[in-house]
C-alpha positions in Angstrom: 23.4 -15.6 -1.5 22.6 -13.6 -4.4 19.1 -13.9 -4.5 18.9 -16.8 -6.9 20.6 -14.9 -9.6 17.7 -12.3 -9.5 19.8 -9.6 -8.0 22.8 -9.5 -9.7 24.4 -10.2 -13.4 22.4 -10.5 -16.4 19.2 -12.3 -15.4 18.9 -9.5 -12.5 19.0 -6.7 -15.1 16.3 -8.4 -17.0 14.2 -8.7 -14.1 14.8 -5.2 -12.7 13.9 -3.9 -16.2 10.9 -5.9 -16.3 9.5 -4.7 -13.5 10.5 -0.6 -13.9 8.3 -1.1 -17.6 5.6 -3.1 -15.1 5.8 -0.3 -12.6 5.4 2.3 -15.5 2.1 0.3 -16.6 0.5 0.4 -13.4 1.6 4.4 -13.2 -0.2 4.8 -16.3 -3.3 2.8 -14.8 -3.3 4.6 -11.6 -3.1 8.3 -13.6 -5.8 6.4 -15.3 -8.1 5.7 -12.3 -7.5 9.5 -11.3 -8.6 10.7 -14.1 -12.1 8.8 -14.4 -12.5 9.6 -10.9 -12.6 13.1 -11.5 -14.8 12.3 -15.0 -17.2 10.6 -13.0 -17.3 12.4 -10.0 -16.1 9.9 -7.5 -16.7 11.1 -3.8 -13.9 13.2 -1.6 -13.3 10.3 0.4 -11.9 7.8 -2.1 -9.1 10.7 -3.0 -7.0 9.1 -0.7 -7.1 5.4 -2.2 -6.1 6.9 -5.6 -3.0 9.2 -4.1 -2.2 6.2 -1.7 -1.7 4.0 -5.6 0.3 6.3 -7.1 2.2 6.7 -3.8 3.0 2.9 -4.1 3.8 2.8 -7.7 6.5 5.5 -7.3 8.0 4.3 -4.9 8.6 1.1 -6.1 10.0 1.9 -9.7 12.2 4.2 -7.5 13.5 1.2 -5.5 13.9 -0.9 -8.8 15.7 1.9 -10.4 18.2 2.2 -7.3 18.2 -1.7 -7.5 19.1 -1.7 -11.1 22.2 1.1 -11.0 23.4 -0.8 -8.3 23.4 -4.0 -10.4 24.7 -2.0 -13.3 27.6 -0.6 -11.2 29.1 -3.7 -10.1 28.9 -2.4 -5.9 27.8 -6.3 -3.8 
């Protein structure tokens, strides 16, 4: 299968541009929570949580990205 239509043709390059422009939100909510983390002085420990989000996020609007070229270039 195809995925429902949600990984190929038109409907999948909706969807994968959807969620890249989600995935750039989120990146802008996670630089976000870094930055009133350092404003408010949030402890040492809870460094991780923050580089752990924006870990996530990346890597995930990379994989959509990849998802969408391959969509765009036609390769099953």
């Amino acid at each position: 299968g195809d995925g429902l239509g949600f990984r190929s043709g038109a409907l999948g390059v909706v969807f994968g541009i959807v969620a890249i422009v989600i995935g750039a939100a989120i990146l802008a909510l996670n630089f976000k929570q870094v930055e009133d983390g350092i404003a408010y002085g949030a402890p040492r420990e809870e460094e991780w949580l923050a580089a752990f989000g924006l870990t996530v996020t990346l890597v995930w609007i990379y994989i959509e990205m990849l998802r969408l070229v391959a969509i765009l270039s036609g390769d099953d």
